[in-house]
C-alpha positions in Angstrom: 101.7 51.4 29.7 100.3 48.2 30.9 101.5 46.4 33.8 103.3 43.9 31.9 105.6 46.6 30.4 106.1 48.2 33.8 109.5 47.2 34.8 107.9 48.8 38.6 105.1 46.7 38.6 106.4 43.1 39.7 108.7 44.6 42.3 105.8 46.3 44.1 103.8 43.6 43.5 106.6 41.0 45.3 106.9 43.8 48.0 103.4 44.0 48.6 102.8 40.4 48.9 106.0 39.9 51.2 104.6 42.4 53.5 101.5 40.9 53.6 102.8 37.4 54.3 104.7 38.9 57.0 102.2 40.1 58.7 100.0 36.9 58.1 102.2 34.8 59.6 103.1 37.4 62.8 99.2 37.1 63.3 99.0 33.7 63.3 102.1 33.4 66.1 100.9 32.5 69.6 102.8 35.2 71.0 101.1 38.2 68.3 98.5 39.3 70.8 101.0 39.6 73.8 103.4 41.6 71.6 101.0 43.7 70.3 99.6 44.8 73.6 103.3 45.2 75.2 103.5 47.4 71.7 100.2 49.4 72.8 101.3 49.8 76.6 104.9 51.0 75.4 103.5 53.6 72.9 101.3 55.0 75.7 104.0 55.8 77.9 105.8 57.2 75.4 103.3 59.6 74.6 101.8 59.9 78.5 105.9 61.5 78.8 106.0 63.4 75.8 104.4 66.9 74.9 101.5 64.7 73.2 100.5 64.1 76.5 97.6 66.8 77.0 95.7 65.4 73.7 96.5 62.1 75.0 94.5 62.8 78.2 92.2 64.9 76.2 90.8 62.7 73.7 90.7 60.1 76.7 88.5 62.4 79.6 87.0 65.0 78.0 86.0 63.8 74.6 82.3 62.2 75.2 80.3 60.2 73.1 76.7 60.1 73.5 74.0 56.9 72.5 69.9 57.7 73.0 66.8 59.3 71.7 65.1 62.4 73.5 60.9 62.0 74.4 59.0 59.7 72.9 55.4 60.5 73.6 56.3 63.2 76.0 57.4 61.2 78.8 60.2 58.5 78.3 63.6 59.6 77.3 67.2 57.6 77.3 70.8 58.7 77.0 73.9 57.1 77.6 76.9 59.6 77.9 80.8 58.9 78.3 83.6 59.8 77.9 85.8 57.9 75.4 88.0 56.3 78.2 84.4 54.6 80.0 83.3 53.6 76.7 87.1 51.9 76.4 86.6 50.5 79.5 82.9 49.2 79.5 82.1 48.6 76.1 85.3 47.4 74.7 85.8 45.7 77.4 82.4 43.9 77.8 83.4 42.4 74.9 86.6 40.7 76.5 84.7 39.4 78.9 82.0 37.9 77.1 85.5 36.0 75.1 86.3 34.9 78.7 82.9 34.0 79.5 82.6 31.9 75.8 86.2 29.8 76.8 85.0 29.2 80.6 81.6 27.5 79.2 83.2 26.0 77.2 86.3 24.5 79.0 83.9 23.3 81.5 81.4 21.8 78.9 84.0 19.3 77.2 87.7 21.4 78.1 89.7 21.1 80.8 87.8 22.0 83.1 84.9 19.5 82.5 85.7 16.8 85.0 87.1 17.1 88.5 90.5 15.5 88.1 91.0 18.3 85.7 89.5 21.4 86.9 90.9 20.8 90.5 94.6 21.3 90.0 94.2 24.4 88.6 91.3 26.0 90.2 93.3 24.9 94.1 96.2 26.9 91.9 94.1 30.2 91.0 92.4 30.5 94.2 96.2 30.5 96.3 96.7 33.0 93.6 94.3 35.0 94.4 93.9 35.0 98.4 97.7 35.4 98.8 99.0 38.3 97.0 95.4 40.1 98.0 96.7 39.4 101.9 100.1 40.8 100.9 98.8 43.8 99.1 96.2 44.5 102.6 98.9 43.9 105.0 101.3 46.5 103.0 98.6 49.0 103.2 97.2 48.8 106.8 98.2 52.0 107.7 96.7 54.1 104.8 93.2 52.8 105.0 92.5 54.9 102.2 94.3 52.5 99.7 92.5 49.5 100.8 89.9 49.5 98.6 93.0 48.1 96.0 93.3 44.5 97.2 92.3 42.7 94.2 94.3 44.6 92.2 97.2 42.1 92.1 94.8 39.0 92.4 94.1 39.1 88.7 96.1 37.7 86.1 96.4 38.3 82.6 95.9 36.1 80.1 97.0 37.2 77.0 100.6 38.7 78.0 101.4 34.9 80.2 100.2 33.1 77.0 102.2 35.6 74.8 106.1 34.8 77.0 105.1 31.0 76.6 104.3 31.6 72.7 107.9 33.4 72.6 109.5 29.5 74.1 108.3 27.8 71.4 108.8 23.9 72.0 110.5 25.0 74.9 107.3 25.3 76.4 105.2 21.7 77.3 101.7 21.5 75.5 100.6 20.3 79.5 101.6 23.4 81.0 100.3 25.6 78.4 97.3 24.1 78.7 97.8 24.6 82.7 98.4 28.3 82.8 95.3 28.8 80.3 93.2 26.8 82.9 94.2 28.8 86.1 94.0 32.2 84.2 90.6 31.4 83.0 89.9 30.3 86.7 91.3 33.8 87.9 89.2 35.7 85.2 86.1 34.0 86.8 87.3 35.2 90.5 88.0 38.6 89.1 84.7 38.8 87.5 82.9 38.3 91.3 85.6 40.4 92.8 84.1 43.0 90.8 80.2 42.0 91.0 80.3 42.0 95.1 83.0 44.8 96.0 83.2 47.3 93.5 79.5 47.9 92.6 77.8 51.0 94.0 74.4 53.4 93.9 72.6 50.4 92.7 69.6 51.3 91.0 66.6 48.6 91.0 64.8 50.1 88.3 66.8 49.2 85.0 67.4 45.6 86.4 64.1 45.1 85.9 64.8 45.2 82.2 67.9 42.9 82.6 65.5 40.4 84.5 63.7 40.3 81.6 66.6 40.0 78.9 67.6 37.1 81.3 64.2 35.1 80.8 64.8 35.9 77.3 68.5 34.5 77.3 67.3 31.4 79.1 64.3 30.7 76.9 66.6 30.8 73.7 69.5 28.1 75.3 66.4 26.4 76.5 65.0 25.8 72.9 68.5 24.9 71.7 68.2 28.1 69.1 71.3 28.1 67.4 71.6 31.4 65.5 74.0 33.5 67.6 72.5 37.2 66.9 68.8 36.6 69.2 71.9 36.2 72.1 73.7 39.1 71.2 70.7 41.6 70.9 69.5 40.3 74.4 73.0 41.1 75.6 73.2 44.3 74.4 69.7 44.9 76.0 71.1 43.6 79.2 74.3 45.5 79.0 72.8 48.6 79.2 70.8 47.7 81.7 73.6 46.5 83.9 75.4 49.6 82.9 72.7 51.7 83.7 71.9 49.8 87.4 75.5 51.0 88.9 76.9 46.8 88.4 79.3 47.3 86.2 78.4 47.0 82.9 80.9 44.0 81.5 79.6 41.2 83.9 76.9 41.2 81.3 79.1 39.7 78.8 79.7 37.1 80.8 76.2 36.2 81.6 75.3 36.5 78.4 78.0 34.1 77.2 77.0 31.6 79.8 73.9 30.9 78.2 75.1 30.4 74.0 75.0 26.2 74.0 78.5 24.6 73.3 76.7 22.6 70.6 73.3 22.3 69.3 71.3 19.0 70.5 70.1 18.3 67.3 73.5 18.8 65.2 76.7 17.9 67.1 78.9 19.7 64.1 77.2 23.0 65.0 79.1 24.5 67.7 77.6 28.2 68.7 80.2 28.6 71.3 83.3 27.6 69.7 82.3 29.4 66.4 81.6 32.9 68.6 84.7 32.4 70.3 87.1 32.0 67.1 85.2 34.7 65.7 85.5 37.2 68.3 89.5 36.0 69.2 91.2 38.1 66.7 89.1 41.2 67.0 90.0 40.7 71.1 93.3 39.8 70.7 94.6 42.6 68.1 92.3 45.0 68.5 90.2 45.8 71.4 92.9 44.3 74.1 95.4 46.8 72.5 92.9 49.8 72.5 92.5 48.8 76.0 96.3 49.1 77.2 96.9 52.5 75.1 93.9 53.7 77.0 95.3 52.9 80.5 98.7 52.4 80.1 99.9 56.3 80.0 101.7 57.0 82.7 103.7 60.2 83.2 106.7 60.0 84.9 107.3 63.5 86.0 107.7 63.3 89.8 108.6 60.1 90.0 111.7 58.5 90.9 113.1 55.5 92.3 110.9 56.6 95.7 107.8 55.8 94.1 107.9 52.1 93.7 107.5 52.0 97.4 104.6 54.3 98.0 102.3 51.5 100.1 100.3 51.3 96.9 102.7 50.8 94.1 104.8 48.1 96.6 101.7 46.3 97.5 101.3 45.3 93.7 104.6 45.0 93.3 105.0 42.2 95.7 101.6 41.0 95.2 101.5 39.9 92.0 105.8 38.9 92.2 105.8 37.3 95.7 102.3 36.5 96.3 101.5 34.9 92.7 104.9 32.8 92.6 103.7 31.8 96.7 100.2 31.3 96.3 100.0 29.3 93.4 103.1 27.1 93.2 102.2 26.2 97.1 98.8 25.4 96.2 100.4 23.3 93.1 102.5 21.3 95.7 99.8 20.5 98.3 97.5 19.6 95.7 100.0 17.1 94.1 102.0 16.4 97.0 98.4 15.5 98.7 97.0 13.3 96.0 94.3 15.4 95.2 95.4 15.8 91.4 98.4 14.5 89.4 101.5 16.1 88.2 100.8 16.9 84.5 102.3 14.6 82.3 106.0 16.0 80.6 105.9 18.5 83.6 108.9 18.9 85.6 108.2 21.4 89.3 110.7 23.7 87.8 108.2 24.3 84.6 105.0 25.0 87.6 107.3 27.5 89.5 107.9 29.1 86.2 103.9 29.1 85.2 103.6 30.5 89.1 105.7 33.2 88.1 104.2 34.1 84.9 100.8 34.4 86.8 102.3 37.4 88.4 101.8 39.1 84.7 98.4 41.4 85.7 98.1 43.9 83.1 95.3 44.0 81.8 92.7 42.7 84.5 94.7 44.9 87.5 94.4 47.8 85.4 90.8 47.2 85.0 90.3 46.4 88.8 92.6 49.5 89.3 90.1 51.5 87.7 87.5 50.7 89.5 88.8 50.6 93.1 90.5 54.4 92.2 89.8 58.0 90.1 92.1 59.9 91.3 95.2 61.2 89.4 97.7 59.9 92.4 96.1 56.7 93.0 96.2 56.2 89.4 99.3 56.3 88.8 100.7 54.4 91.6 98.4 51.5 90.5 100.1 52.1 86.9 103.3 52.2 87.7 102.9 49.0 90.4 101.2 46.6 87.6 104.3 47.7 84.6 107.2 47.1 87.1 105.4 44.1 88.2 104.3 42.4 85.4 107.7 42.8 83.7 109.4 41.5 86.9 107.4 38.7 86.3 107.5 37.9 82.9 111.3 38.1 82.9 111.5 35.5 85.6 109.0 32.8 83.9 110.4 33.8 80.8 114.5 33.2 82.2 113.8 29.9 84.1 111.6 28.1 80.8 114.6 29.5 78.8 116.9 28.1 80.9 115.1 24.4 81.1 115.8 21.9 78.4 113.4 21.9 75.4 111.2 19.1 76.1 112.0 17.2 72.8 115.7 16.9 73.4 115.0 15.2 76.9 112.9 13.2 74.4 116.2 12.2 72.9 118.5 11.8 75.7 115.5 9.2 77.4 115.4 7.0 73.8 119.0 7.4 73.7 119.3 6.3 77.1 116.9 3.0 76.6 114.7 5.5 79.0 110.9 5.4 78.2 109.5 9.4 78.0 107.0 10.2 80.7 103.2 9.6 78.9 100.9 13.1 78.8 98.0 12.5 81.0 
């Protein structure tokens, strides 16, 4: 029977392409990443509190993947060998950061960040962010010296969730402050990423940065000749990441470097754009895929043993009120001295109400204090304090920027009321 006698077939067929367009236009919705990592992060504490949780924690520790060759010539060998978790957590995530070192070139090329009026706002913004809930989170944990080693945990924002609560507004939401909130969380990345260089590197080994030095020289030679293709880049960075890896640094700083040398645009072509077309390339396979891989990985937390006692172990409260208090204090201060000052202007549509809100959604540290989290603890305990801080937290937070944008009117309908009014609309700087 051919299809055009199957009374099945056009039915399917509809079905098939509904679903599809479903999902089409869910991945092209701002908030699609954010939702899809919340999804990730939910289905790994379902599992981390269900009797799946040994194969969970299996497949995760004790499952190791292995990349090398054995002698060549008798006397040079090379093995990297890791479990699937550390392969989550420095490949994958190498990845991410070379995205996060793509959009800070190039928002300080020709972005937002490229002159001073711009960039000062919202670095002044990121850097109260930063310092203040890192002060709260040390102050909490003065008496356990042990947990101190965790102060940058709350200093780090993520990205991808605040953007995803803002994609969920809609209009709701000014273009300015979206705009805003990507600035200071790229900013934040950027501190994170020397947070991580300068505290939490050990047993540095000399030897295989001798072979990053030269992958350098080799990055530097390539921008320097304005090549163009984007695979000469990414072979040196893969040389370079395993040399990072293999010095004790840890190993995704390298995609940052290695994104800071790619040119914005080619000197002799202004319509070829290296950056920009690595960055829109890379965006979806970051956004749906390796940042959710990312939060199943580290997001399983069993409850057992926990209670409503837990959330004020010095560890878990210190991110707690970190990233709620000291986000929401150290950035929308830092807003109102810097405009309040003169230093930068209040961003055009942009009521203080709207930067309070963006202050709050800054407190939304997921995927970064996890990652910091990781490196400033291995043990089981310590783990899951730092779990259990960043979830409460984040949620805390997302719920309050969330409520008070909800709350505000939607930009266009003060639109309205102004030209109905005979009252001219603020202009967008």
């Amino acid at each position: 029977m051919s299809d055009a006698d199957n009374p099945y077939a056009a039915p399917i067929e509809t079905g098939a392409k509904r679903i599809f367009k479903a999902a089409n236009v869910f991945l092209r919705m701002e908030a699609s990443g954010g939702i899809l990592l919340g999804l990730a992060a939910i289905l790994a504490l379902v599992i981390a509190n269900s009797p799946l949780y040994h194969y969970y924690d299996h497949i995760l520790h004790e499952i190791y993947f292995r990349i090398g060759f054995d002698e060549i010539g008798g006397s040079f060998d090379f093995e990297i060998k890791k479990s699937l978790l550390h392969w989550i957590n420095d490949g994958f995530m190498a990845i991410f950061f070379f995205l996060v070192g793509l959009e800070l070139k190039r928002e300080v090329k020709s972005g937002e960040l490229s002159t001073r009026s711009r960039a000062l706002l919202p670095a002044i913004a990121a850097l109260g962010g930063m310092i203040v809930p890192a002060l709260i989170y040390y102050y909490i944990n003065l008496d356990t010296p042990e947990n101190l080693s965790g102060w940058a945990i709350p200093a780090a924002t993520d990205i991808a969730f605040a953007l995803g609560v803002l994609g969920l507004l809609g209009s709701r939401a000014p273009v300015r402050l979206k705009i805003l909130l990507t600035a200071i969380a790229v900013i934040d990345d950027l501190g994170a990423i020397l947070i991580i260089a300068f505290f939490y590197t050990s047993n540095l080994q000399l030897e295989p940065l001798a072979f990053g030095a030269v992958a350098l020289v080799g990055l530097l030679i390539l921008n320097l000749r304005n090549v163009v293709g984007t695979a000469p880049y990414i072979i040196l960075g893969i040389i370079l990441w395993v040399a990072v890896l293999q010095s004790g640094i840890h190993a995704t700083l390298a995609g940052v470097v290695t994104a800071l040398f790619i040119p914005v645009v080619s000197k002799k072509d202004p319509s070829i754009t290296p950056c920009k077309t690595l960055e829109h390339a890379l965006h979806p396979w970051v956004s749906f895929i390796i940042l959710p891989i990312f939060a199943f990985a580290n997001a399983g937390i069993p409850f057992k043993g926990m209670g409503f006692h837990s959330i004020f172990e010095p560890t878990t409260l210190g991110i707690i009120l970190g990233l709620v208090v000291g986000k929401q204090v150290g950035i929308f201060s830092m807003l109102w001295l810097a405009i309040k000052t003169g230093l930068s202007p209040m961003p055009g549509g942009v009521k203080w109400t709207h930067l309070y809100a963006v202050s709050a959604l800054c407190g939304i540290g997921f995927t970064m204090s996890l990652f910091i989290g990781g490196l400033a603890f291995d043990d089981v305990h310590h783990q899951a304090s730092i779990r259990l801080g960043i979830l409460v937290a984040s949620v805390i937070s997302a719920v309050i920027g969330y409520t008070i944008l909800r709350l505000l009117p939607c930009p266009d309908q003060e639109k309205e009321k102004s030209k109905n009014a005979g009252v001219s609309s603020p202009g967008v700087l």
